[in-house]
N, C-alpha and C positions, 0 to 999 in steps of 0.2 A: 401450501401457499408461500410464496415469497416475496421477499421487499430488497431491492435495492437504493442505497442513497452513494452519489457520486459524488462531489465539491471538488473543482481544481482553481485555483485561484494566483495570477501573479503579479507580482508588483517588481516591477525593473529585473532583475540578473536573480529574482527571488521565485520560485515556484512552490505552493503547498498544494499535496492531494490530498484528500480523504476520500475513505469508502466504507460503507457498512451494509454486509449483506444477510436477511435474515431468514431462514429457510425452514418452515415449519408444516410436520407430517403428522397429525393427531396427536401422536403418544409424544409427553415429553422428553423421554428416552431418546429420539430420534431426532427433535430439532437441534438445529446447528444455525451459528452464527459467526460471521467473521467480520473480523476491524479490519484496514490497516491504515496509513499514515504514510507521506513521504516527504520529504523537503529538499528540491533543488537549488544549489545556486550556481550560475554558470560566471567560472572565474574569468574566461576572454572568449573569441570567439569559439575559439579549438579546446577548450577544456573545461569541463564542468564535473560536479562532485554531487552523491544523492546520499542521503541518510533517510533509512525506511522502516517499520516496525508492522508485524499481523499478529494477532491473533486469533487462536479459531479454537472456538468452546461447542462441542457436542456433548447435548443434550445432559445428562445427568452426570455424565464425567467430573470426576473431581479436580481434574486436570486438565488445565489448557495446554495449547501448542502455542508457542511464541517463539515468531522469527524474524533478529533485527540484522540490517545489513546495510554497509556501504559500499556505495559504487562510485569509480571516476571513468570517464569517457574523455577520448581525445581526439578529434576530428580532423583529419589533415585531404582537404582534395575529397576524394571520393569514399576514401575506409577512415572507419569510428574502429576504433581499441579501447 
């Protein structure tokens, strides 16, 4: 069974996402769960910049995956770079 939760929320040139997905298969060896997090802000029309983080924990692993990352986008006309 699984649970999804979504939240996108923004306020002027500010965007935040969250998400958390929780996937569970009897044995607890097997469940998995994922976060992540992101935050937009768009600096003018044609350029904006994202800061993002996931995590994803399976089931008895002593160790998470965690991956943070940024990205910029630039919009001129028709093509985003």
């Amino acid at each position: 069974m699984g649970y999804e939760t979504i939240s996108t929320n923004a306020y002027g040139p500010i965007t935040a996402t969250y998400s958390n997905l929780d996937h569970d298969e009897g044995a607890v060896a097997n469940d998995m769960e994922s976060t992540s997090w992101a935050v937009s802000y768009t600096i003018t029309d044609e350029l904006s910049v994202t800061y993002g983080t996931e995590t994803h924990d399976k089931g008895s692993n002593t160790v998470d995956s965690e991956i943070d990352g940024v990205s910029f986008a630039y919009t001129s006309g028709g093509m985003t770079i």
